[in-house]
LODRENDREN-144794 format. One record per residue (C-alpha): residue in one letter; x, y, z. Coordinates in steps of 0.02 Angstrom, whole numbers, plus 32768, in hexadecimal, padded with zeros to 4 digits. Layout:
// residues N
AXYZ
...
END
This chain:
// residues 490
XF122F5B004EA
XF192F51D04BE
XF1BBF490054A
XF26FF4CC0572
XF23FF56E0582
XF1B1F5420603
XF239F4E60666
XF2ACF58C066D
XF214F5F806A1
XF219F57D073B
XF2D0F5AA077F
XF2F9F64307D4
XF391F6A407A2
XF3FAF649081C
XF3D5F59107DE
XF3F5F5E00703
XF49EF5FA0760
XF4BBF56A07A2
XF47DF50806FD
XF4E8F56C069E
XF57FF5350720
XF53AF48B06F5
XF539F4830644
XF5F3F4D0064E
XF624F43506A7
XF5C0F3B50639
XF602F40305AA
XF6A2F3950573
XF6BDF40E04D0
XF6E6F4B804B3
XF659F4E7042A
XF5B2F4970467
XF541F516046C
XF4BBF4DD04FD
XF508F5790565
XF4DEF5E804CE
XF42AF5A404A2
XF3F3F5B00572
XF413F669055D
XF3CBF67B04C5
XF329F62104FB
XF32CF6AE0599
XF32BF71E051C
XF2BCF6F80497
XF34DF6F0041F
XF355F63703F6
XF336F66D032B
XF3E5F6A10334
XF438F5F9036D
XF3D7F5AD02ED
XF40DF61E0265
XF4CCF5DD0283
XF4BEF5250275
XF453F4A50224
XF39FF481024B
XF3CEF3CF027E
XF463F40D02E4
XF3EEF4900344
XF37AF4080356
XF400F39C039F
XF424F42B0415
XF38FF459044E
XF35CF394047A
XF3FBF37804ED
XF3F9F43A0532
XF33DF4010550
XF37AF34B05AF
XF404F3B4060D
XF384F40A0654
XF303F3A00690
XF39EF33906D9
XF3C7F3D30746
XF32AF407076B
XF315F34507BC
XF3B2F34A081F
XF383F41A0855
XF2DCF3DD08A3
XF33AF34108ED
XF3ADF3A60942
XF32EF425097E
XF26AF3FD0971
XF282F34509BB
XF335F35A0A1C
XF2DBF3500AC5
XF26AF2B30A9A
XF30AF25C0A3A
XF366F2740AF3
XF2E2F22B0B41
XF2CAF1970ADC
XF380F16F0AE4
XF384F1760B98
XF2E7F10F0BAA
XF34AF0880B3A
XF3EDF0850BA5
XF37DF0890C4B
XF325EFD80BF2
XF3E8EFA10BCC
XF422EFC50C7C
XF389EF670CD4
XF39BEED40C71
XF44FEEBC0CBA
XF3F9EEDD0D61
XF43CEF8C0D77
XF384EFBB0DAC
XF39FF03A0E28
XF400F0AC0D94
XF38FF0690D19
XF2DCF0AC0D84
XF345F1740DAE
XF35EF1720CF6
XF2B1F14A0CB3
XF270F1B10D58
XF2D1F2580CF2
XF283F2270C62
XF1CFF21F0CAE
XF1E3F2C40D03
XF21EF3130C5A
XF197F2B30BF9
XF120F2FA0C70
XF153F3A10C4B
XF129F3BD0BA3
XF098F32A0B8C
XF0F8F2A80B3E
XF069F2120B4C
XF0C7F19C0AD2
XF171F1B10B2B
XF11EF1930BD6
XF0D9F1000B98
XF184F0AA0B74
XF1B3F0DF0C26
XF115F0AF0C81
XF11CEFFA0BF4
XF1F1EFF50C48
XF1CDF00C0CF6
XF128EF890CF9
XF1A3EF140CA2
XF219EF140D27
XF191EF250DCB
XF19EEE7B0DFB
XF225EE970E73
XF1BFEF1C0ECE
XF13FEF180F39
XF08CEF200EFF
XF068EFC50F4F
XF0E2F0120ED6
XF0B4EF970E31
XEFFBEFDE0E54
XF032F09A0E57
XF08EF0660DAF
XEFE4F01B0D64
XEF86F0BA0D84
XEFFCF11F0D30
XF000F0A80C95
XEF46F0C10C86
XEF31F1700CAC
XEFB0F1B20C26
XEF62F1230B90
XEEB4F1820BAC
XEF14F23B0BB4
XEF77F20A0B0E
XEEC0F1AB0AE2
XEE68F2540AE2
XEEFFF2B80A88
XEED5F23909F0
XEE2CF24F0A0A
XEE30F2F109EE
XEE89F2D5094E
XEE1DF271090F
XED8FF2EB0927
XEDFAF35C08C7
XEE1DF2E90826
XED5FF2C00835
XED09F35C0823
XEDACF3A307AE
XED6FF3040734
XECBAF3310732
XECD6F3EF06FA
XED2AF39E066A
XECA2F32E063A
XEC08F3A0064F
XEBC5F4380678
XEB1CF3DF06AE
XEB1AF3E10769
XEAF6F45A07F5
XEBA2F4680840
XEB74F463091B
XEB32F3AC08F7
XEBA9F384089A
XEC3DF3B4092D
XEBB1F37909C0
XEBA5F2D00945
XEC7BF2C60939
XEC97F2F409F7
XEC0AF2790A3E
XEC59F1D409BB
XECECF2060A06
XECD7F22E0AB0
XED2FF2CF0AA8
XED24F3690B24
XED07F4160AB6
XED86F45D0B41
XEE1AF3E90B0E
XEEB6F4350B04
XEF44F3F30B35
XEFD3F4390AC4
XEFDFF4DC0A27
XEFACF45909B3
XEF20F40309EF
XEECEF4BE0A21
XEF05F4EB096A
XEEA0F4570923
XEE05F486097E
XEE24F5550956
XEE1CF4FF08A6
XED74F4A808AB
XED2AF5510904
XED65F5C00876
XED2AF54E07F1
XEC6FF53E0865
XEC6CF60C0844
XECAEF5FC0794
XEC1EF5790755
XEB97F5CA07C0
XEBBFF6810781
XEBACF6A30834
XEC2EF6D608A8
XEBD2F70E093C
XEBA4F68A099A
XEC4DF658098F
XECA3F64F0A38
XED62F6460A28
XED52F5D90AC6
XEE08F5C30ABD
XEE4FF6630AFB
XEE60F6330B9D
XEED9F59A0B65
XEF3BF5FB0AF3
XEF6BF66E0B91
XEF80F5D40BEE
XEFFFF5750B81
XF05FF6160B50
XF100F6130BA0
XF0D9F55E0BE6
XF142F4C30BD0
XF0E6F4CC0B0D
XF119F5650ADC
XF1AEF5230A7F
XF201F51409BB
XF19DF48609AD
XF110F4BB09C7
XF11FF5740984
XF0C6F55708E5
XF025F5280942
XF026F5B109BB
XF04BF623091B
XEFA7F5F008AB
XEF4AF5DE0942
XEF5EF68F0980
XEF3AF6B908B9
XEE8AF65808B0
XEE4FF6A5095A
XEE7CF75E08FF
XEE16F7250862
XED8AF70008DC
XEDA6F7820930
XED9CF7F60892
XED19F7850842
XECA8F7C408EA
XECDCF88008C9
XED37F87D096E
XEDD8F8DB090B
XEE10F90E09BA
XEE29F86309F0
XEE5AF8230947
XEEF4F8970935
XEF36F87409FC
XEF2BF7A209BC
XEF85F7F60920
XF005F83E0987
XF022F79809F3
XF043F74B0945
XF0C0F7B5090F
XF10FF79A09AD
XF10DF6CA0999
XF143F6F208EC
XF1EBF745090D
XF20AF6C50987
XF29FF6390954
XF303F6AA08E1
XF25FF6C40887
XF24CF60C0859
XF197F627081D
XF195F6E007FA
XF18FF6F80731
XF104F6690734
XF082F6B107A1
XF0ACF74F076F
XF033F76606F4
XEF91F717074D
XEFD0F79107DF
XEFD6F833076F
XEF32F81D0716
XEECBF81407BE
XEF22F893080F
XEEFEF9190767
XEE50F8C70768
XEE3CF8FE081E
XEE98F9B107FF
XEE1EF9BF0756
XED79F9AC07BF
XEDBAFA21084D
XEDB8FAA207DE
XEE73FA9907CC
XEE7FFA5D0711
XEF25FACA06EB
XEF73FA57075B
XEF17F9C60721
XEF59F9FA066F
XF00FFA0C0697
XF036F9610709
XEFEEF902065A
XF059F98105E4
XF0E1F9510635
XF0C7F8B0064E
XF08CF893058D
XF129F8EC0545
XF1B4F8850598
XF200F7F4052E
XF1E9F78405C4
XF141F73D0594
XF10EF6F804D7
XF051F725049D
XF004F67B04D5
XF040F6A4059A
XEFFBF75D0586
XEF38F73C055D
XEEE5F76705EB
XEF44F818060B
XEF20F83C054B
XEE6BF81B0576
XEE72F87C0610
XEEBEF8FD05A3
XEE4BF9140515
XEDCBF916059E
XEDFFF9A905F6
XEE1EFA01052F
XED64F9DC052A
XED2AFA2705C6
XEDACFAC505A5
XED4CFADC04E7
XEE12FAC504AD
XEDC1FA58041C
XEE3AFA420385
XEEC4FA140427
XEE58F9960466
XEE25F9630397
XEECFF9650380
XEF11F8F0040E
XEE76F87C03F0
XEEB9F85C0336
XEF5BF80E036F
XEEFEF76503B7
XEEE4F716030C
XEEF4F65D0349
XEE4FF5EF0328
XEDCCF5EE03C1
XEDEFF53703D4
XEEA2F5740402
XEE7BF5F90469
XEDF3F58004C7
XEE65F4FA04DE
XEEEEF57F0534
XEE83F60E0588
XEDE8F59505AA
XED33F5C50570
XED14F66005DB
XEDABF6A4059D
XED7AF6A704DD
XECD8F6BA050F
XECE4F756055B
XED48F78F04C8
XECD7F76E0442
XEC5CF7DC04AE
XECCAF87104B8
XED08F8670405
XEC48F87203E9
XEC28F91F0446
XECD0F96403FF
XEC86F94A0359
XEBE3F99D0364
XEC4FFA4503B0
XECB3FA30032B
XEC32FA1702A3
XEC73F9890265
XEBC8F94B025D
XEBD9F8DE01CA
XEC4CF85D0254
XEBCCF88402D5
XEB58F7FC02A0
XEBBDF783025D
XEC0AF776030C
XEB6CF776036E
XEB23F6E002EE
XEBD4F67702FD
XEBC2F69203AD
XEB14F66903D0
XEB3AF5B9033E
XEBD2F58203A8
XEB98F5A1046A
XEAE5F5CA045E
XEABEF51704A4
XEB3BF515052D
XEAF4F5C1056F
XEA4DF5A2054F
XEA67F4FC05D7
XEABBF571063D
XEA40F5B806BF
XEA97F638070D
XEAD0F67E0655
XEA70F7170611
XEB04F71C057B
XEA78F6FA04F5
XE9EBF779052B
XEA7BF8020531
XEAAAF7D1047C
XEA0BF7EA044C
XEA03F8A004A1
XEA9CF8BD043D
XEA53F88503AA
XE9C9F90903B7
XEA48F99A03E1
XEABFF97B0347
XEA12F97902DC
XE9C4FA050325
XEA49FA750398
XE9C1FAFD03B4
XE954FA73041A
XE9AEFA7E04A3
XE977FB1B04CB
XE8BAFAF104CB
XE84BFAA5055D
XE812FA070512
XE8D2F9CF0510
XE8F5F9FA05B5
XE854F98F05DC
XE8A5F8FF0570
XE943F8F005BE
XE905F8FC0673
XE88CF867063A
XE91EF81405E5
XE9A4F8320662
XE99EF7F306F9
XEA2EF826075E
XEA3EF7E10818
XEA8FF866088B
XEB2FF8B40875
XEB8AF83108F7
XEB33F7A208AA
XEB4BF7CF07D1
XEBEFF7A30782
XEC52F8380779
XEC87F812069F
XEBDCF80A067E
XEBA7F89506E8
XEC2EF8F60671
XEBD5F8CC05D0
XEB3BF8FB0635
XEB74F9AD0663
XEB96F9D1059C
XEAEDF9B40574
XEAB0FA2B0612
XEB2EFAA805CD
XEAE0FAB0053F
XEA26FABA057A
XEA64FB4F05FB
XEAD1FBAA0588
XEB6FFB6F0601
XEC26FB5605EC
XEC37FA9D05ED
XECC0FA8E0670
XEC57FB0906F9
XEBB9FAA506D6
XEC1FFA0006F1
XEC6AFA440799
XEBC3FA7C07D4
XEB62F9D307B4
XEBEFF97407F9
XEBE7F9D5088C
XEB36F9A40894
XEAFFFA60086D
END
């Protein structure tokens, strides 16, 4: 998706209204066509703009449409993310005018307002400039009062102290992901939290609970483990709901968050519990005309058909991603993980040239797909596009895919304890060779010697699916009743 059309996924219908209002009255000339290009860009139907004017003309157009926009979008979250902390910086500034022309008892009720309101939504910085005001001006009161005034400095520094701290932690352990998978993932956090001097429990706002939801999910997604994951967190969320946090500002934190604690939740085959976090999502998401509906819908529809697919409700699972996939709303590169979802769920329903046929539309290079899905994305794709393969007898691919694989990762997963991705190649490997094998004792006796699942709660549910084929097969099931049954832990 291009830039400018990123930035228009991020208003709600209201504020396209209101930029549209606001181009009318930039516009000094009849036949600029900004107004014309925004709706085309809604619409997908920017080709046609182009088609009537020059390709340095359109270029033109789309650079100052493109400026216009970011200039709105500054003043829009001036007027409305910050409006409360602008108010209270410019009354801290006339309170600091007033007490310098010794108006001090107007000067101390205004910053006093400010304090109170500061106090309200956790506003360290602000505080500071009051608590830094009123210790400025103390000397004409009594030391009683200049000590109460002290105390209050230093206890907000270390509350605003531990909101960076927390931070910090977060940028820490983000940065290591991205340098290496070679560390075990609790010392790394106990490491981070002691050099830091960080409480686990820390939470004061949607975003700082958001950060550490973060470093959780990405815990379960390294370790392949879920389980032991304890959305700690829950508590907090019900806590700051409806609290003095629960505003615009803040909205796109308390969306995401609510999304990662459903992806746990469904990553732990708690689908119950996933969908009700699911449903508190949509709810955030319709909030503020909407602000931040089109962009989470997609991460909100694929968990939710993920959850209906593995309660045995894979119609529905099917339709919400239908739908979703055939609107004009979304290009390709926004859609990947529904269209792996989707082809999936083909899979699992023996719907094979569907799920052949929606897997041949991704024709980008891995590197591409890597760098915009991430690893477990493509990974996970190359190991379905191998199964649909062998059903389809397409067996000539079959190896070429399992040796490009094996060339290109076999390394990383062979470092990567809690991976059994290679010994279930090689399983597959004997099945596309020799189909009747699986049938016979000895493999049976191979794969429980090669495979060693943990329990149902503990195993990752994607590769518990590639699992199930594989049992299908040796039992003479269909592949989406064997899947539901080991899942279930049956």
């Amino acid at each position: 998706m291009s830039s400018i059309k990123s930035l228009i996924q991020l208003l709600s219908d209201k504020e396209r209204r209101k930029f549209v209002a606001y181009l009318n009255k930039k516009n000094k000339r009849h036949d600029v066509r900004n107004i014309e290009l925004f709706n085309a860009l809604i619409k997908g139907g920017e080709t046609n703009v182009k088609s009537k004017i020059t390709a340095n003309a359109y270029n033109v157009l789309y650079k100052r449409l493109k400026d216009s926009l970011l200039d709105f979008m500054a003043n829009l979250t001036l007027e409305s993310e910050t409006a409360t902390e602008i108010q209270l910086i410019k009354r801290v500034v006339l309170s600091r005018k007033l007490l310098v022309h010794g108006q001090h008892k107007l000067g101390i009720k205004i910053l006093s307002g400010v304090e109170a309101k500061a106090n309200e939504i956790n506003h360290y910085s602000i505080l500071s400039e009051v608590y830094h005001t009123l210790i400025e001006h103390s000397h004409s009161e009594n030391t009683e009062i200049q000590e109460h005034l002290f105390n209050k400095m230093t206890e907000n520094n270390q509350l605003f102290l531990e909101q960076e701290k927390l931070n910090m932690v977060y940028a820490s352990v983000r940065l290591a992901f991205k340098k290496t998978d070679e560390f075990d993932i609790e010392t790394l956090l106990s490491e981070v939290y002691t050099k830091y001097s960080v409480k686990t429990e820390l939470s004061a706002n949607f975003k700082n609970l958001y950060q550490l939801a973060v470093i959780i999910d990405i815990a379960g997604e390294k370790t392949k483990n879920y389980n032991n994951i304890r959305p700690f967190f829950n508590d907090k969320i019900n806590e700051l709901t409806n609290g003095v946090f629960d505003t615009e500002k803040y909205i796109m934190y308390h969306i995401d968050l609510l999304y990662i604690v459903a992806n746990i939740y469904f990553r732990k085959k708690e689908f119950l519990l996933s969908m009700s976090y699911l449903e508190r999502m949509m709810e955030q998401m319709k909030r503020f005309n909407g602000k931040f509906y089109n962009s989470r819908r997609i991460q909100h529809t694929t968990i939710k058909a993920l959850c209906y697919n593995y309660t045995a409700k894979h119609e529905s699972a099917s339709q919400i991603l239908d739908e979703l996939m055939t609107e004009n709303t979304f290009d390709q590169e926004e859609l990947l993980q529904p269209i792996l979802a989707r082809v999936m769920i083909h899979f699992q329903q023996n719907e094979l040239k569907k799920a052949n046929s929606l897997l041949s539309k991704l024709q980008k290079s891995d590197s591409w797909y890597e760098k915009r899905a991430g690893q477990d994305w493509l990974l996970n794709r190359k190991f379905i596009e191998i199964l649909l393969y062998i059903e389809l007898d397409h067996l000539d691919l079959v190896e070429s895919r399992i040796s490009s694989l094996i060339k290109k990762y076999g390394i990383l997963l062979k470092a990567n304890p809690n991976s059994q991705v290679l010994n279930f190649l090689k399983l597959v490997q004997k099945v596309y060779n020799n189909p009747v094998i699986v049938k016979e004792k000895e493999f049976a006796q191979f794969v429980n010697t090669s495979i060693t699942l943990k329990s149902s709660e503990e195993e990752d549910i994607f590769l518990i699916s590639y699992y199930a084929w594989l049992k299908a097969k040796m039992n003479g099931e269909e592949l989406y009743g064997a899947t539901l049954r080991i899942v279930g832990g049956r």
